[in-house]
C-alpha positions as CSV (number, residue, x, y, z in Angstrom):
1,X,-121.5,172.1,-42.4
2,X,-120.0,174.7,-39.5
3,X,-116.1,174.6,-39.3
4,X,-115.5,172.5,-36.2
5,X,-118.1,170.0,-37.5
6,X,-115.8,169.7,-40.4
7,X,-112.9,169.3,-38.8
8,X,-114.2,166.8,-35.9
9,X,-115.3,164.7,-39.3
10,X,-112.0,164.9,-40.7
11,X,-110.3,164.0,-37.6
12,X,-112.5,160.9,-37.2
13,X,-111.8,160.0,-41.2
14,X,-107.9,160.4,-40.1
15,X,-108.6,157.9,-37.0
16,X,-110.4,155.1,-38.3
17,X,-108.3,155.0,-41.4
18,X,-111.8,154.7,-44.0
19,X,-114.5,156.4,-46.0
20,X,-117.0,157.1,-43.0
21,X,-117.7,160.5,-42.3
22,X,-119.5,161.3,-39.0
23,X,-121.9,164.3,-38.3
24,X,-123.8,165.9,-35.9
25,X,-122.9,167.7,-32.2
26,X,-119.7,166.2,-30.5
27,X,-119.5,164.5,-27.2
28,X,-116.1,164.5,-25.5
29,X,-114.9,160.8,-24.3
30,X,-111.7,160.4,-22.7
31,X,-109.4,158.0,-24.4
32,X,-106.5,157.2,-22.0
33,X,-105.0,160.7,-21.5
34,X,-106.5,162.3,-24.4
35,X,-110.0,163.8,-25.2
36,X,-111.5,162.9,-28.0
37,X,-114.4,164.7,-29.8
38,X,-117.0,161.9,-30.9
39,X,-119.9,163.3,-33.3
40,X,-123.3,161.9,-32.3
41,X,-125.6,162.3,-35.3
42,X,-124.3,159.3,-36.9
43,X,-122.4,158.7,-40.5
44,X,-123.1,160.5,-43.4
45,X,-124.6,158.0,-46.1
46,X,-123.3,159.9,-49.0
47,X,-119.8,159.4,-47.7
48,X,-119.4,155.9,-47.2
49,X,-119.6,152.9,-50.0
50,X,-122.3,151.3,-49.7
51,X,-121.8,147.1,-48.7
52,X,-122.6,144.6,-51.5
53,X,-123.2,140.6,-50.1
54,X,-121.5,139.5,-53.7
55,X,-118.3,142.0,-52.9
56,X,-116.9,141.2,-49.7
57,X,-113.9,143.8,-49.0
58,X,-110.9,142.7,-46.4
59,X,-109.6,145.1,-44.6
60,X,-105.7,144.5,-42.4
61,X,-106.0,146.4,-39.2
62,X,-102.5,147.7,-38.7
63,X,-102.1,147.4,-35.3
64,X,-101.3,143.4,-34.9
65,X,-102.1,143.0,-38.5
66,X,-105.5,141.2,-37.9
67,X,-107.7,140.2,-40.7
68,X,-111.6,142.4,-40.8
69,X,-114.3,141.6,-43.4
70,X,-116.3,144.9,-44.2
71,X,-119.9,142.9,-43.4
72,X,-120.5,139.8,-41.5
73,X,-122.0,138.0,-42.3
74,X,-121.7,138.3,-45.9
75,X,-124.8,137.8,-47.7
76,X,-124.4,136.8,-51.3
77,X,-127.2,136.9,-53.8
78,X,-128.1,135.1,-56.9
79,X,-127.0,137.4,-59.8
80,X,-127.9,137.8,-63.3
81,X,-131.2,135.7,-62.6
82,X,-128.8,132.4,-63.5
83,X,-129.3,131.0,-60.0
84,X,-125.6,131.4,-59.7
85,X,-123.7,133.1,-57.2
86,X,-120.1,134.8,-57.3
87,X,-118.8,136.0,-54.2
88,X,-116.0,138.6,-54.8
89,X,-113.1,138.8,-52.0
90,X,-110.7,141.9,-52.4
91,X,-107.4,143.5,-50.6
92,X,-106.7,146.9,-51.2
93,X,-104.8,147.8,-53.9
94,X,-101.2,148.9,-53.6
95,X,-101.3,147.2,-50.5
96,X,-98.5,144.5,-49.2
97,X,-101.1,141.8,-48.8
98,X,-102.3,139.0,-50.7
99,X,-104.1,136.0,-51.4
100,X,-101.6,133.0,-51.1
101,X,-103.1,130.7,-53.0
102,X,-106.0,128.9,-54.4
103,X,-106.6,127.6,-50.8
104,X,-106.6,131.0,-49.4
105,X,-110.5,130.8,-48.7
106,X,-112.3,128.1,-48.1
107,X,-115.6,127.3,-47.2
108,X,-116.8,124.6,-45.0
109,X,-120.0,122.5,-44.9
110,X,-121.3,120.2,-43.0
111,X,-124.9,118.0,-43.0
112,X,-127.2,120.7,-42.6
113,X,-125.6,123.1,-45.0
114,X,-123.7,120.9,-47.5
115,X,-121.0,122.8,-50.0
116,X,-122.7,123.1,-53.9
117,X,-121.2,120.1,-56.1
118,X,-120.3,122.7,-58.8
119,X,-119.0,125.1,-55.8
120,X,-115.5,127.0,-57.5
121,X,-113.0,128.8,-55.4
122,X,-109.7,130.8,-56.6
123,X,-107.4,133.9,-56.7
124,X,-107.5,136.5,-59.7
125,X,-104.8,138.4,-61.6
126,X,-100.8,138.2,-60.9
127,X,-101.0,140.4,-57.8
128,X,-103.5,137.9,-55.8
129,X,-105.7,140.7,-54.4
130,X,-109.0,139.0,-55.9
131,X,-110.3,135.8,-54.5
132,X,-113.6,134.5,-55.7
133,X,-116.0,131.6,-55.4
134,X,-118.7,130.9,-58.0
135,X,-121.5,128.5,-57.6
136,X,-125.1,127.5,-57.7
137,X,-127.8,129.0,-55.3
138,X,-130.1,125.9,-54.6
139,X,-131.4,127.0,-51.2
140,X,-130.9,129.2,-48.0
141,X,-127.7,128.4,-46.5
142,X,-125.0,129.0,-43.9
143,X,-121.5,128.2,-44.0
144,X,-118.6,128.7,-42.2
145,X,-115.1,130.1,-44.1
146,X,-111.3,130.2,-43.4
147,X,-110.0,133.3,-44.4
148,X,-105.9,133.6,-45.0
149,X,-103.8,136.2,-46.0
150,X,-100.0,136.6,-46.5
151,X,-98.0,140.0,-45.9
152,X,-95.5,139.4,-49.0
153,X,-93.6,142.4,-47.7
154,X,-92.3,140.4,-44.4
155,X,-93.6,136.3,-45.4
156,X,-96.0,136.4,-42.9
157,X,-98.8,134.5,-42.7
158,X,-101.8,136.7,-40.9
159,X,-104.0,134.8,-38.4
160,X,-106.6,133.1,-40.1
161,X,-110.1,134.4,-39.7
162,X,-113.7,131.8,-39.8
163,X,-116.6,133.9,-40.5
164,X,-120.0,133.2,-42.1
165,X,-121.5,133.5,-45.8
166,X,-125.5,133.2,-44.9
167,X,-128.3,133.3,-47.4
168,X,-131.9,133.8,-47.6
């Protein structure tokens, strides 16, 4: 990898604050009053952690502190050829953020996509940075979900996110 190359990729890392690394010739794009160098040749697979439907991450974007899942929908699979599925939430680590409470996620159905009778939903470990829900695949479903997260730094509640579990 030539030097600017490098650099332009560590620049972008430094910007968007995660794992990606982007390769390939730069275009410039102006960005209010300052240029910025955008590589073109995409991401570099080898660099970024590869997404996992059973191992949701959610990220805080710092800005107005707004709640981003890492895939979405997210696309749980059956595991351990049980039939069950186990859906793994997590914050980052070290982080101010947390699950409040058993309530923290919850999953809605409806008449078309009902909820699993044996359908199990709570937080992990003293710090509250795991939430998970376990239950039986029986078909091809997709629900809506209420995402909430608490900055225990400052109290505050984050605005709530609803996005979608789907499966095939």
């Amino acid at each position: 990898m030539n030097k600017s190359l490098l650099v332009v990729s560590v620049l972008m890392l430094g910007m968007a604050g995660c794992t990606t690394i982007r390769v390939g010739p730069t275009v410039p794009i102006q960005v209010g009053e300052k240029t910025v160098d955008v590589p073109t040749g995409g991401y570099n697979v080898n660099a970024v952690t590869k997404y996992d439907g059973n191992m949701p991450n959610i990220i805080i974007a710092p800005q107005k502190e707004q709640i981003v899942i890492d895939q979405e929908p997210v696309r749980p699979l059956a595991q351990y050829g049980s039939g069950r599925s186990l859906i793994l939430w997590a914050l980052a680590s070290g982080s101010p953020y947390s699950f409040p409470d058993d309530k923290a996620i919850i999953i809605h159905g409806d008449r078309e996509n009902p909820l699993p009778k044996d359908l199990k939903c709570a937080t992990l470990g003293e710090g509250r940075k795991i939430f998970y829900c376990l239950y039986t695949y029986e078909r091809p479903v997709k629900w809506k979900y209420s995402v909430t997260v608490r900055n225990d730094a400052t109290g505050k509640e984050l605005q709530r996110l609803d996005p979608i579990i789907m499966s095939d």
